[in-house]
C-alpha positions as CSV (number, residue, x, y, z in Angstrom):
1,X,-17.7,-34.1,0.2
2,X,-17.2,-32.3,3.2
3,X,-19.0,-28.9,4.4
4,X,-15.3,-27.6,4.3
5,X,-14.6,-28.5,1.0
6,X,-17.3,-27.3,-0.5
7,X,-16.7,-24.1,1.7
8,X,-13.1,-23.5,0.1
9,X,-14.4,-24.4,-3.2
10,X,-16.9,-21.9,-2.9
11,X,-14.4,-19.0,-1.9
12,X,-11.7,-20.3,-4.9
13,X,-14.5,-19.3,-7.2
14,X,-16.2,-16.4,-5.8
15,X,-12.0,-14.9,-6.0
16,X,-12.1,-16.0,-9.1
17,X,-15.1,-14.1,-9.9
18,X,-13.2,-10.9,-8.2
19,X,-9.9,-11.7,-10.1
20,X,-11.3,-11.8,-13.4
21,X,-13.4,-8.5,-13.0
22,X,-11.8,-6.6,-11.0
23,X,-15.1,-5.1,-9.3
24,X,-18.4,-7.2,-8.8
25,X,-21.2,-6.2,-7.3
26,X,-22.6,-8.3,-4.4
27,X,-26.3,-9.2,-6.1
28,X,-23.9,-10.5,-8.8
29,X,-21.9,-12.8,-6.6
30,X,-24.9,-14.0,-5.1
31,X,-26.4,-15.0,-8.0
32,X,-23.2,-16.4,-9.8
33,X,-22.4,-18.7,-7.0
34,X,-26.2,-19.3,-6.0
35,X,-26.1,-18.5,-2.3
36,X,-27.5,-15.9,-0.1
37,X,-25.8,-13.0,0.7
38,X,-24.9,-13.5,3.9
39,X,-22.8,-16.6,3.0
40,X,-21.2,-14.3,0.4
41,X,-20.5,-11.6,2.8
42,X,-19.0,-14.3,5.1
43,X,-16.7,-15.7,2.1
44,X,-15.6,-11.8,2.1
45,X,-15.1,-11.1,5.2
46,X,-12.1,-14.2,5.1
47,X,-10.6,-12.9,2.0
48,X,-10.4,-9.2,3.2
49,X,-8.6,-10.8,6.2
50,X,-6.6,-12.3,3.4
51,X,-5.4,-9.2,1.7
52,X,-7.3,-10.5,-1.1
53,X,-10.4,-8.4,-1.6
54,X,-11.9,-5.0,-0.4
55,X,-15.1,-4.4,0.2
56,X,-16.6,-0.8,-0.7
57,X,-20.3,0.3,-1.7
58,X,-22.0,-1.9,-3.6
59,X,-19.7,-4.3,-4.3
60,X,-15.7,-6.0,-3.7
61,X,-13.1,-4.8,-5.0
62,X,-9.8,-7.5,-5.9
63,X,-6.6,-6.8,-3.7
64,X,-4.8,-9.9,-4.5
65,X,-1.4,-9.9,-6.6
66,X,-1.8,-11.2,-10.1
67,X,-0.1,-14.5,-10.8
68,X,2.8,-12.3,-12.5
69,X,3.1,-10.1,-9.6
70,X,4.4,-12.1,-6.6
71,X,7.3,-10.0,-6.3
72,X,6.5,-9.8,-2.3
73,X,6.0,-13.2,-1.7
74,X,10.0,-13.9,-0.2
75,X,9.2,-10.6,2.3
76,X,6.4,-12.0,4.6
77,X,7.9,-12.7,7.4
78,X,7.0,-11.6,11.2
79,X,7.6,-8.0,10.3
80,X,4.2,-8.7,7.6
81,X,1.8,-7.5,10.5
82,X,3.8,-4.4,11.4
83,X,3.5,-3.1,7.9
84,X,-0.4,-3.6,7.9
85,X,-0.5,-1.8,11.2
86,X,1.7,1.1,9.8
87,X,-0.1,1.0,6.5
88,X,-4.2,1.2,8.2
89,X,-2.6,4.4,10.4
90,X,-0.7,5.8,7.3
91,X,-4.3,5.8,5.2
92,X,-5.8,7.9,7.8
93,X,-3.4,10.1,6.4
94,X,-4.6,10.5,3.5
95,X,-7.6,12.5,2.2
96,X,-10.6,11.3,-0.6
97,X,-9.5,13.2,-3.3
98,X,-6.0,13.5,-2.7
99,X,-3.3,13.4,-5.0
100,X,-0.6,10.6,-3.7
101,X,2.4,9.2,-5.2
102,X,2.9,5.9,-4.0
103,X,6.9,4.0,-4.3
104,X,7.0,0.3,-5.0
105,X,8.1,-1.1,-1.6
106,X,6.0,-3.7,0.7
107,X,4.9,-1.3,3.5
108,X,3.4,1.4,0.1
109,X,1.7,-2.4,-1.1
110,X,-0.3,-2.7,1.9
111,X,-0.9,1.0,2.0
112,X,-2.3,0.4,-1.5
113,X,-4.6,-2.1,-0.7
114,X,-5.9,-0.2,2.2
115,X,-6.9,2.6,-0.2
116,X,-8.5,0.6,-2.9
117,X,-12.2,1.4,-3.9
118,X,-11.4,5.4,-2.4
119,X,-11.2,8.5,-4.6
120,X,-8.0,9.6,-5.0
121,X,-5.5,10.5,-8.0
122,X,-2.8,7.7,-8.0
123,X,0.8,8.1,-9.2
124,X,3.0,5.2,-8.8
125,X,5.9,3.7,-10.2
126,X,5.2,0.4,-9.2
127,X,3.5,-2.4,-11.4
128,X,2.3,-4.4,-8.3
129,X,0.6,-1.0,-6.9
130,X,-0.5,-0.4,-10.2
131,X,-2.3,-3.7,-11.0
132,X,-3.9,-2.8,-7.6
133,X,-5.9,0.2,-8.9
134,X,-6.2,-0.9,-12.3
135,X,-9.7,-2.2,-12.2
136,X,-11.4,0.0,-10.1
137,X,-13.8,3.6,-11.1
138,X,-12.6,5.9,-7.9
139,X,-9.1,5.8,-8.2
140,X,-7.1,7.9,-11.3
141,X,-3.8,6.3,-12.1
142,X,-0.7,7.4,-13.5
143,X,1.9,4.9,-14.0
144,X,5.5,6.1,-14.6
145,X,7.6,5.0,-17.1
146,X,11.3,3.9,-17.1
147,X,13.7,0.8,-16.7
148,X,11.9,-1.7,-15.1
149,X,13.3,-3.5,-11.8
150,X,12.6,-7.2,-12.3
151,X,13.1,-8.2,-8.6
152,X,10.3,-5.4,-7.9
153,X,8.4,-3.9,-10.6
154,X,8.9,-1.0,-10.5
155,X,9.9,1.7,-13.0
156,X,13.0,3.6,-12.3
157,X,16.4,6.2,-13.9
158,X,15.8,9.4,-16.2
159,X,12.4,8.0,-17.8
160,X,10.5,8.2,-14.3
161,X,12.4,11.0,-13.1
162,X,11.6,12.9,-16.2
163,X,8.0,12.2,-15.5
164,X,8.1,13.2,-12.3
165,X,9.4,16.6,-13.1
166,X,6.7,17.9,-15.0
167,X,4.4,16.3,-11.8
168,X,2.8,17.9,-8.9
169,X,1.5,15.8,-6.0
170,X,0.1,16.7,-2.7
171,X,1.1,13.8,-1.2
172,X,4.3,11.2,-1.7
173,X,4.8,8.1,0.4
174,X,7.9,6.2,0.3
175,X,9.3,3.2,1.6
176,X,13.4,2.5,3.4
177,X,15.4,0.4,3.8
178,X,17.0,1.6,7.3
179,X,17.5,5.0,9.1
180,X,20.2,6.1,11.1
181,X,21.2,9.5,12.6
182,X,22.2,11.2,8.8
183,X,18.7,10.1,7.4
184,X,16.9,7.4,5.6
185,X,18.5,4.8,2.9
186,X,17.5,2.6,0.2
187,X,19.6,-0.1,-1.7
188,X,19.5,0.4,-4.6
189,X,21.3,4.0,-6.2
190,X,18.8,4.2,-9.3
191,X,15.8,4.1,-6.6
192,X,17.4,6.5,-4.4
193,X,17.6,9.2,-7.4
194,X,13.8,8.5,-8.5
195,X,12.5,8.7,-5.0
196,X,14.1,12.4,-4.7
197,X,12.5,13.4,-7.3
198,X,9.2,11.9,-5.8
199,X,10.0,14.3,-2.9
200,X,10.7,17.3,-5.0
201,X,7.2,16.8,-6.6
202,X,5.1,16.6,-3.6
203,X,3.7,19.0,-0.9
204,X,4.4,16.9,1.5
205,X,6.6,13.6,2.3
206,X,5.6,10.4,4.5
207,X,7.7,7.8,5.1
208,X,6.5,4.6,5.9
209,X,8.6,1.8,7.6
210,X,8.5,-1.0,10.4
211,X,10.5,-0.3,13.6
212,X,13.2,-2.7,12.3
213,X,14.6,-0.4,9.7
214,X,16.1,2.2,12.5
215,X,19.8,1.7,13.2
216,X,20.3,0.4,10.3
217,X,21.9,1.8,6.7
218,X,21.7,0.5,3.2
219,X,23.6,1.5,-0.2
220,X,22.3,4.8,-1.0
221,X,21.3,8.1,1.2
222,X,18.0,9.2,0.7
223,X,17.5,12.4,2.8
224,X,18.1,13.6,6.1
225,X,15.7,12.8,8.9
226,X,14.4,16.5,8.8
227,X,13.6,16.7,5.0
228,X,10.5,14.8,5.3
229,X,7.5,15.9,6.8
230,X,6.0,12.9,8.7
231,X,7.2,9.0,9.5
232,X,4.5,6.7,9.9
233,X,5.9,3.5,12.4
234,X,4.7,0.7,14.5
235,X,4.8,1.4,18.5
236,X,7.8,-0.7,19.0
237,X,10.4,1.8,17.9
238,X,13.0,2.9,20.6
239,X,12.2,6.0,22.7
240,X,15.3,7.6,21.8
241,X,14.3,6.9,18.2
242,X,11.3,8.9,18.7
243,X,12.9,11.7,20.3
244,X,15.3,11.8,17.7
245,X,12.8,12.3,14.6
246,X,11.0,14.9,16.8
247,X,14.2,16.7,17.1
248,X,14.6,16.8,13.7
249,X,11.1,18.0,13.3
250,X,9.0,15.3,11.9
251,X,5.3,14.6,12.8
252,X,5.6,10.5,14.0
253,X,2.6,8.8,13.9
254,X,3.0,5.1,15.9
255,X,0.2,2.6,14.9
256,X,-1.3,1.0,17.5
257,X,-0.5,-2.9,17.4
258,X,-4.6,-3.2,18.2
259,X,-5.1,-1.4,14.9
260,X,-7.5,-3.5,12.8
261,X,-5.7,-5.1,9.7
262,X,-8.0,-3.5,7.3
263,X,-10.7,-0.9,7.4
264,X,-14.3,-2.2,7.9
265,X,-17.0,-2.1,5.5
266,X,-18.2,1.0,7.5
267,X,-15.0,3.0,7.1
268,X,-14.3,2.4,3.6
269,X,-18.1,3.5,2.4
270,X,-18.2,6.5,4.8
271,X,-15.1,7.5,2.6
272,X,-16.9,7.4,-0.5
């Protein structure tokens, strides 16, 4: 057998490991899997870069999508590295001990899995974001309730938005599905009328989308540029489209396309 069988073996197993817990601790690995600790550190290091685990104090945390839960696995495509440049900028964002809702699109996933293993309150309406945070200690989830969207997962109509009413967030980040000169859009009308009511909850609003999304419309009006408070997008969006939302009075924040994927070992701990 081959050094690099035995090497993907060894990683199959040690996700596994992370899958079925949730958290394990690194002595734990080790001894499960009977190698030192820097060969399980190694085996990390490739699934952070992944998307499948998260590293944090003391142990690894799984990022991965349950079996049930590939409801993004059509959507990576080439815009799949802008999101994870506009998600690690958007999570500098936000504060340990915040309180953040968190929508159900692909750019709010990766988002998610940057903030895994951090203390925070977590609302979401989204089973794949969800799943996310189930198993950890630092996070506090609230899932909302509702008609669930097969296609995405996520709960939606007068359930959620009754929820939401009786909610107060510091902090609400929402996906789009394009952006023109009267505001931002999504495609679907039911998601349109819960993600208001995500706004009118919050203290503040961040959207967060790839440069692709701008010029573009969808199904349902969202809000007008000006009614949210900051849009976080990769550094290939249009001049003019940055002039545009500073117009209208939004903070933009453009990730850097030498951001790293996913915070170091360092920066997650010194969160904690």
């Amino acid at each position: 057998m081959s050094n690099v069988n035995v090497t993907d073996q060894r990683r199959v197993r040690l996700l596994e490991l992370i899958r079925a817990e949730g958290f394990v601790s690194i002595p734990d690995l080790k001894s499960a899997l009977d190698v030192s600790e820097s060969t399980v550190r190694r085996d990390l290091d490739f699934l952070e870069s992944e998307g499948e685990a998260r590293r944090t104090h003391g142990g690894v945390f799984f990022t991965g999508q349950a079996s049930s839960m590939r409801m993004f696995e059509d959507r990576r495509a080439e815009q799949w590295d802008r999101k994870r440049q506009v998600a690690f900028a958007a999570s500098k964002l936000i504060d340990n001990h915040d309180t953040l809702l968190l929508d159900g699109g692909s750019t709010t996933y990766e988002l998610a899995r940057q903030l895994v293993g951090r203390p925070l309150q977590v609302v979401t309406n989204s089973l794949p974001l969800a799943n996310l945070f189930v198993s950890g200690v630092q996070a506090d989830l609230v899932m909302l309730g509702g008609y669930i969207h097969s296609r995405t997962g996520v709960a939606l109509g007068p359930y959620a938005n009754q929820m939401l009413s009786s909610l107060n967030v510091q902090t609400a980040v929402l996906s789009i599905a394009g952006a023109d000169h009267r505001g931002f859009y999504n495609s679907n009308l039911l998601l349109v009328e819960t993600e208001r009511a995500m706004m009118s909850c919050a203290d503040r609003t961040i959207v967060v989308t790839d440069s692709s999304k701008f010029g573009k419309s969808s199904l349902a009006r969202l809000c007008r540029l000006s009614e949210v408070d900051t849009v976080v997008c990769d550094d290939e969006l249009d001049e003019l489209w940055q002039e545009q939302l500073r117009e209208a009075g939004v903070n933009l924040v453009l990730a850097s396309r030498e951001a790293p994927a996913s915070p170091t070992e360092n920066e997650v701990t010194s969160n904690e």
